[in-house]
C-alpha positions, -999 to 999 in steps of 0.1 A, spaced: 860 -459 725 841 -490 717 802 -494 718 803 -529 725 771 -537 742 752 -505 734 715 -507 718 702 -474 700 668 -476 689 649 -446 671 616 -439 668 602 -444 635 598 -408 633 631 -399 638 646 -429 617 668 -412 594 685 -393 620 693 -424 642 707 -446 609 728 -422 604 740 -420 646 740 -458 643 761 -460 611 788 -436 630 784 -462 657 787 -493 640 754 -505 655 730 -519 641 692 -501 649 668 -514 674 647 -533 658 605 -521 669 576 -533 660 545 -512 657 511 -520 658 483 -494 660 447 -496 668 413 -485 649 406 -463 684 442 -443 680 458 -465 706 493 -480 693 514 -504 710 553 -501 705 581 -530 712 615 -538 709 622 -569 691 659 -574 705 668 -588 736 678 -556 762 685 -575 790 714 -561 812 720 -533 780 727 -499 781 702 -486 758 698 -451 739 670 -443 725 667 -414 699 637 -392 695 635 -354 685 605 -342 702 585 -317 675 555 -319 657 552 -327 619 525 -335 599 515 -366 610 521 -363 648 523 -340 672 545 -329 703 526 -350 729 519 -379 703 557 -381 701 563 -376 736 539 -403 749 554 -431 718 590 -422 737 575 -427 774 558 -459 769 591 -471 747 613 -463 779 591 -478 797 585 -512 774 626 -516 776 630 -510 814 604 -536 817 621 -559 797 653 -551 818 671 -526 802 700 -522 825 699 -486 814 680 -459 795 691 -429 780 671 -404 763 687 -394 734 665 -357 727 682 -338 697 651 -310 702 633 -311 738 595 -299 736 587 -273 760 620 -265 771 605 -228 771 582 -234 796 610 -235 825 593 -207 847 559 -189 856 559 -156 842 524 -150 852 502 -166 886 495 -203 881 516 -207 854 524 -245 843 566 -247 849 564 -279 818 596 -282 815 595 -294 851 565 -321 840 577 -334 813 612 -341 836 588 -362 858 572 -380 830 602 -390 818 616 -400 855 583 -419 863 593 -443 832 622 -454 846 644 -428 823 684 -433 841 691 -403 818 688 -376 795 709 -358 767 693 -328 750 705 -307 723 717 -267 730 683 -265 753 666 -229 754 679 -225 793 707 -246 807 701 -239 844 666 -250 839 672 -279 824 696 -292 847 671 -282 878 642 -302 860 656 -334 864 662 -359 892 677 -381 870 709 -380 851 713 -350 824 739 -339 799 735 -312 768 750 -313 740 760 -279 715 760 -276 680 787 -240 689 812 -261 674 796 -273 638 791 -235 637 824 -224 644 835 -243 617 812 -232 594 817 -195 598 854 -201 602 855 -217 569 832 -188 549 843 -159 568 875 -163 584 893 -133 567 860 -110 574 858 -86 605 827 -105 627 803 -95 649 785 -121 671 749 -107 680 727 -124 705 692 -115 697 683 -110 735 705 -108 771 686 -144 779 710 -157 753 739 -136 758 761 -162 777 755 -185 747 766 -157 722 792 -149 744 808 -187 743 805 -191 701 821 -159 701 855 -164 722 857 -203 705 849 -184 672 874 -162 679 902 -188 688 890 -203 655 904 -176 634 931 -164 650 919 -128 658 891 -109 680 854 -110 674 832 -85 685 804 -88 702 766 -76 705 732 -79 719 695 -68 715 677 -53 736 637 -62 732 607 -42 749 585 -66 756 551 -68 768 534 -94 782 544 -124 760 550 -103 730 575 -81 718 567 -46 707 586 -19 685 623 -20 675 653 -39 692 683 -14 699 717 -33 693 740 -26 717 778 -33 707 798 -27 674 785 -42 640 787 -13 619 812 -22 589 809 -62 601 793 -97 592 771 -97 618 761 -135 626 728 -139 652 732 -171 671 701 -187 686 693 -220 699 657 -216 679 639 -198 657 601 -210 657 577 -177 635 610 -158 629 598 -129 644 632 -119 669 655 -133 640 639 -108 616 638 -79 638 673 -90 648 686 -90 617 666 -55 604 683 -40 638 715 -51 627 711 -33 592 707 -3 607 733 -1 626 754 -10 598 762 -42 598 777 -54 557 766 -83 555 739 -102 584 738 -144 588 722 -163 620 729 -197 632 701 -216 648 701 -252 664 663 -258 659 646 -241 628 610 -251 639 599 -225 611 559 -227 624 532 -201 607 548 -176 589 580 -179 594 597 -190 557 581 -159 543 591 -136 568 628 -153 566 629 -151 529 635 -113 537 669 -105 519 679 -86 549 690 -118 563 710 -130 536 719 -167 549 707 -192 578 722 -221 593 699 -243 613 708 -285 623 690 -311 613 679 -317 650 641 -312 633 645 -327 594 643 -299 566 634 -314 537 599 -287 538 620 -255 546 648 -266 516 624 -275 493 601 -238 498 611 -206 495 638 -204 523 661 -232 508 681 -210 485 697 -192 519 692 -221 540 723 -246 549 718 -276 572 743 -293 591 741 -327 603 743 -334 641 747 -370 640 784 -364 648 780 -350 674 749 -370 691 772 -403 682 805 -391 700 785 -383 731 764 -417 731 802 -434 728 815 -413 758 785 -420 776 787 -460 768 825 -458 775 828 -436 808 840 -409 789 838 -369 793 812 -348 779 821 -320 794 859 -329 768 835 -336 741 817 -293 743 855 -283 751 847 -273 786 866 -295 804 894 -274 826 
């Protein structure tokens, strides 16, 4: 498929990540120019002509140490909105982690439903569409928005990993809650098409209260004797992937991995990783890792690149193509 007359600009913040999309491309990176003021104002522009383009433009939306969620969030706004004013014949935003994708209902009275906001924001600039990255609820999501929305999976990077390093092992697919158990259940039957043979799988059941979660989770399903592998879509203090994982131990699971799209790792969370219960972690480099590797987590940390992945579906997108081919869900 070819990307002839497709513009990708990044974010400086999210540079490395959209080189690398670009160099899958063949594109050359938007060129921006950045200028920010002694108030905290900054002004962000394109320096290449847009006109009549279709335009992706790349920006994972966490905080770091220099900026936060909303800074981020605002610098992609006012972008969108500085290249549909400069005639952009189309916009797509290209989101490998979306920020507050957990707040997609009211679970108490007057409750913000952000998820829902931050769809508007995004519509008021002009946005023709949005891609995001294994999103914490698909239904949501795709009820947010007016506009045009696909998502993307890393299920497929991880197959292959797990394939590759445990293909011959008996395997037990564990989703750390029911909210996740049709995402478990997915990675599971492509897993198990993968290596030629049946994987089990599991769930966890949590007792919750209020917004926290109290005492043990109870697995329910077969992991005794197995490599049990926890699949998330992110793991932010660690708390549910450690109690997960401790759950899965005693019900006698061998030998306990997790896959996670988005390791946010906030607070606590490398220390309370580093617990050899869990004995490795996969995460995507949808939020860069260079902390997490470098501190105590990295020596059971791997980190797979989603470039791949986000530049296939920017092609398909450019060229008319499928997504839906691209997750293996087309019928």
């Amino acid at each position: 498929m070819s990307t002839k007359g497709a513009r990708l600009f990044a974010l400086p913040e999210s540079a490395a990540l959209g080189a690398k999309v670009s160099a899958l491309l063949n594109l050359t990176p938007g060129g921006l120019e950045e200028h920010r003021f002694p108030d905290g104002e900054h002004r962000l522009r394109a320096c290449d002509n847009v006109r009549n383009a279709d335009v992706y433009v790349l920006q994972s939306l966490h905080a770091d140490a220099e900026l936060s969620v909303n800074d981020k969030l605002c610098r992609l706004l006012f972008l969108i909105g500085a290249l549909k004013d400069a005639s952009a014949h189309r916009v797509t935003a290209v989101l490998p982690y979306l920020c507050y994708a957990r707040q997609d209902r009211r679970t108490r009275p007057r409750d913000p439903v952000t998820t829902r906001h931050v769809a508007q924001l995004l519509e008021a600039m002009g946005t023709d569409r949005v891609v995001a990255l294994d999103i914490h609820d698909l239904a949501a999501f795709e009820n947010a928005f007016r506009c045009g929305s696909d998502h993307l999976s890393a299920r497929q990077l991880f197959v292959e990993h797990f394939a590759d390093a445990f293909g011959g092992r008996k395997l037990c697919v564990v989703s750390p809650d029911l909210g996740g158990a049709k995402r478990a259940e997915r990675f599971r039957a492509d897993l198990s098409r993968r290596v030629g043979r049946q994987v089990r799988g599991a769930f966890l059941e949590k007792h919750r209260a209020d917004d926290d979660v109290r005492g043990e989770s109870t697995v329910v399903g077969d992991v005794d004797g197995r490599v049990a592998i926890i699949l998330d879509d992110m793991v932010s203090t660690g708390g549910t992937l450690i109690r997960a994982a401790r759950a899965c131990r005693k019900a006698g699971a061998r030998h306990i991995y997790a896959a996670v799209t988005h390791g946010l790792f906030v607070g606590e969370a490398e220390s309370l990783l580093a617990d050899p219960t869990l004995e490795g972690l996969v995460v995507t480099d949808s939020i860069p890792q260079e902390r997490a590797l470098s501190g105590q987590l990295g020596p059971k940390l791997r980190v797979i690149d989603i470039a791949p992945v986000l530049a296939d579906a920017i092609c398909r997108m450019h060229a008319g193509g499928s997504i839906a081919a691209l997750l293996g869900e087309e019928n």
